[in-house]
N, C-alpha and C positions, 0 to 999 in steps of 0.2 A: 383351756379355752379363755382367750381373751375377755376384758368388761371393759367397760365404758369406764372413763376418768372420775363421771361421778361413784358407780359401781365399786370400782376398785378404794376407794377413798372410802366408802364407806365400809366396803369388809377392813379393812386395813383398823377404823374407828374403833370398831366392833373389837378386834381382838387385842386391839394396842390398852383397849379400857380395861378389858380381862385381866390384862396385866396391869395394869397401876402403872400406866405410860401416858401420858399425853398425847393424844392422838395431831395434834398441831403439826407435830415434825413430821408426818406422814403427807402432808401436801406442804410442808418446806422441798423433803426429799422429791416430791414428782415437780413443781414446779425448777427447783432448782436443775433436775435430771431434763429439764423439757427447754429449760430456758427461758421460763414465761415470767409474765407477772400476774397478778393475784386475777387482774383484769382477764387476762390473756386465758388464765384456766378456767373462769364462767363462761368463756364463750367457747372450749372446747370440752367443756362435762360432756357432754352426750356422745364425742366422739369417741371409738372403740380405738383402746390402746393397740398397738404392734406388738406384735407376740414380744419383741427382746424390751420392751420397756415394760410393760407387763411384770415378764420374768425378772428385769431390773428390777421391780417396786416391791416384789415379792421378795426377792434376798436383800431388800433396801429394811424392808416395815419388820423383818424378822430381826434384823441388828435392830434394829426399833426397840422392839419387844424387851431387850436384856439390856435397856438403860443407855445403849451407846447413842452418842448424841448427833440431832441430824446433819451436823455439821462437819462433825469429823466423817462422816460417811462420806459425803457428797466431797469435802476436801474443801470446800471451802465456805465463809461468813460476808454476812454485809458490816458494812461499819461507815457511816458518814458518805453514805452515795455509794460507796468501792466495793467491788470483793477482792474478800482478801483469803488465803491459801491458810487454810490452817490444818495441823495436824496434831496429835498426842504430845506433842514436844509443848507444845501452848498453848497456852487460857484461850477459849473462842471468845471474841470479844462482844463485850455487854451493851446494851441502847444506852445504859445510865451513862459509860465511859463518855459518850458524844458531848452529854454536856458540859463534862471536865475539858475536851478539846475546845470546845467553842467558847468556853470561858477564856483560854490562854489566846486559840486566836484572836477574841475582840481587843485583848487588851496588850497584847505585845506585838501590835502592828511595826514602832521601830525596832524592836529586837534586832540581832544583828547572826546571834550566836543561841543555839536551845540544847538540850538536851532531855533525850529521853531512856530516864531511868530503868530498864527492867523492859526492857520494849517488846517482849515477848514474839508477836507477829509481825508487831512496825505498826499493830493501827494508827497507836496514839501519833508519834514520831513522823512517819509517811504521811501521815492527813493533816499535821501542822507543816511540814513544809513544802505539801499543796498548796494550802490555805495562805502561806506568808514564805511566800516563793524568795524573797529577798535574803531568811537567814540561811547561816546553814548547820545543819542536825545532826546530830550525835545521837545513835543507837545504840545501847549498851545491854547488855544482859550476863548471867551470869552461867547461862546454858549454853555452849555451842550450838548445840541442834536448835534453840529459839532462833539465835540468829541467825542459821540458815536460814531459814523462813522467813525474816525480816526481811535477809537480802532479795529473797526469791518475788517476794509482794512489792519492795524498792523497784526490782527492775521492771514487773510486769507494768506499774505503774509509771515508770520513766522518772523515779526520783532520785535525785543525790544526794545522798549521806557516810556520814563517817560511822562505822561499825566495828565496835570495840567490848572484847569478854572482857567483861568487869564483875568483878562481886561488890555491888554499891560502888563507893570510888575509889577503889583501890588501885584499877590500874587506870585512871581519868584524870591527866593531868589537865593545869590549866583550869578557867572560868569559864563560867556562861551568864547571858544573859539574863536568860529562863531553864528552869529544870521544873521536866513535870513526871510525875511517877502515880504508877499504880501498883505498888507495894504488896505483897504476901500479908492480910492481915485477918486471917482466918485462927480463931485458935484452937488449937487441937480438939480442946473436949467439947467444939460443936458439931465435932462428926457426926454422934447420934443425931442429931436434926436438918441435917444438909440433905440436898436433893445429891438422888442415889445415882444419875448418870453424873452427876462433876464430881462426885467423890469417888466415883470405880472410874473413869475414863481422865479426869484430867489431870494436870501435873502435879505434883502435892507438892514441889518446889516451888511451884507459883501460886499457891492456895493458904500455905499454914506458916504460922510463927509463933514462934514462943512468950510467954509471960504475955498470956491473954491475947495473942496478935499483936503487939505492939514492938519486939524485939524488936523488927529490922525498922522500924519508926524511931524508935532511941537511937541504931546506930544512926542512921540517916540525919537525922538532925543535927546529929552529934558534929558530923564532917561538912554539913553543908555550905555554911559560911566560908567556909575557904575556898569554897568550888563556887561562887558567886560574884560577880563583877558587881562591883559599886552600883545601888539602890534597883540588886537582880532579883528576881523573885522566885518561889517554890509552889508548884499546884499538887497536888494529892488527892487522890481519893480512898477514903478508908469505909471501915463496917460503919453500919447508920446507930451502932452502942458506943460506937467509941470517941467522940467528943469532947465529954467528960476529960476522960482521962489523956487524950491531946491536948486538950486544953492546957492542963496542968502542966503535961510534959513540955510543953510549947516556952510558957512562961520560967521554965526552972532553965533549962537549955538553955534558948532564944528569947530573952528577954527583952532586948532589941528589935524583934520582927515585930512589925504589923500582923496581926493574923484578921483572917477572914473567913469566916464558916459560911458554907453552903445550903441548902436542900437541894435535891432532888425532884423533880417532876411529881413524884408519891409523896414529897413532903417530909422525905426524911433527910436528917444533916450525913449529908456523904462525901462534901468536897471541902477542900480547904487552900485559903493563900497564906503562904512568910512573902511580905514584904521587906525587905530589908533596906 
């Protein structure tokens, strides 16, 4: 028997608690399954679901249950206004990520030429060459199936980019203006304290690195300057621990960059500039 949107939302609560779930992704799943906005589902709680959305939210809130995240259910994420198409192949993208992009937009209005390192889905990449229609964008990754997905959100969105498998830069010839990356800097032995749907459901190629998270941050830095057009810049975002030890790595490498550390919204240091 069918319930009401409030009804069902609330068994849904109920058993997602039971399980040590967040009950939140349970009306991501109905609104995103209804096509509403937050608004749109208080004005229809009271209305009684249709038996096939019903039955929808019931095999929706049961993947719930076992950590898989509401994102990857529904197939797709919001990111900076957009949805974006994401699957098991890519990190679903983060609110923090938004303001690593909005940092590069304000500041590389003439840019000409960008690149986005590791582009997973295309948020970052696809929403700066929204934002600064003028350059043009390099998607690179090191997964084929991430960039299929890049290309697949590229084209729902009507963007043009160049999309190239690369492992960092190995096959990226040529400079850019701007490079911005959101790097693997998870380190292995924080598994025991990670949240248990991104460590069972998301890509552990885009999650972990070695020697504390920071492996592919040495190599990256290591190659960068070559890959940089006269006085180009680098944006990053890394773990809110690891500062410290960018710092340091920053000044042994790139002694020449300008650097510039971030906070985040919560107050933690997570973003970072090389000026060069």
């Amino acid at each position: 028997m069918s319930k009401t949107y409030a009804e069902a939302l609330k068994w849904a609560s109920l058993l997602l608690t039971e399980h040590h779930v967040d009950p939140d992704g349970a009306r991501y799943v109905m609104m995103t399954r209804a096509n509403w906005t937050p608004s749109q589902l208080i004005l229809h709680r009271q209305d009684v679901m249709p038996d096939a959305s019903w039955q929808q939210f019931q095999a929706d809130v049961a993947r719930l249950a076992k950590f898989e995240p509401a994102q990857y259910i529904t197939g797709v994420a919001p990111f900076f206004g957009a949805m974006f198409k994401v699957t098991p192949a890519v990190l679903i993208p983060r609110f923090e990520t938004e303001e690593l992009v909005d940092w590069v937009a304000k500041e590389q209005t003439a840019a000409r030429t960008g690149l986005d390192l590791g582009t997973g889905s295309g948020a970052i990449g696809i929403t700066l060459a929204r934002q600064l229609p003028q350059i043009t964008m390099t998607l690179s990754d090191v997964s084929e199936a991430a960039l299929a997905v890049a290309r697949q959100n590229a084209q729902a969105q009507h963007v043009q980019g160049q999309f190239v498998t690369s492992d960092l830069f190995s096959h990226l010839p040529g400079r850019f203006d701007f490079v911005v990356t959101n790097l693997p800097y998870i380190a292995p032995e924080e598994t025991p304290v990670m949240d248990q749907s991104t460590l069972r459901y998301e890509p552990k190629l885009a999650l972990f690195a070695d020697h504390h998270g920071l492996a592919l941050f040495e190599r990256f830095v290591a190659a960068l300057p070559a890959h940089l057009n006269d006085h180009g810049a680098a944006y990053l975002e890394f773990g809110y621990r690891q500062q410290p030890s960018l710092q340091k790595l920053f000044a042994e490498k790139v002694p020449q960059a300008q650097v510039t550390f971030r906070q985040d919204m919560a107050g933690h240091p997570r973003m970072a500039k090389l000026q060069f």
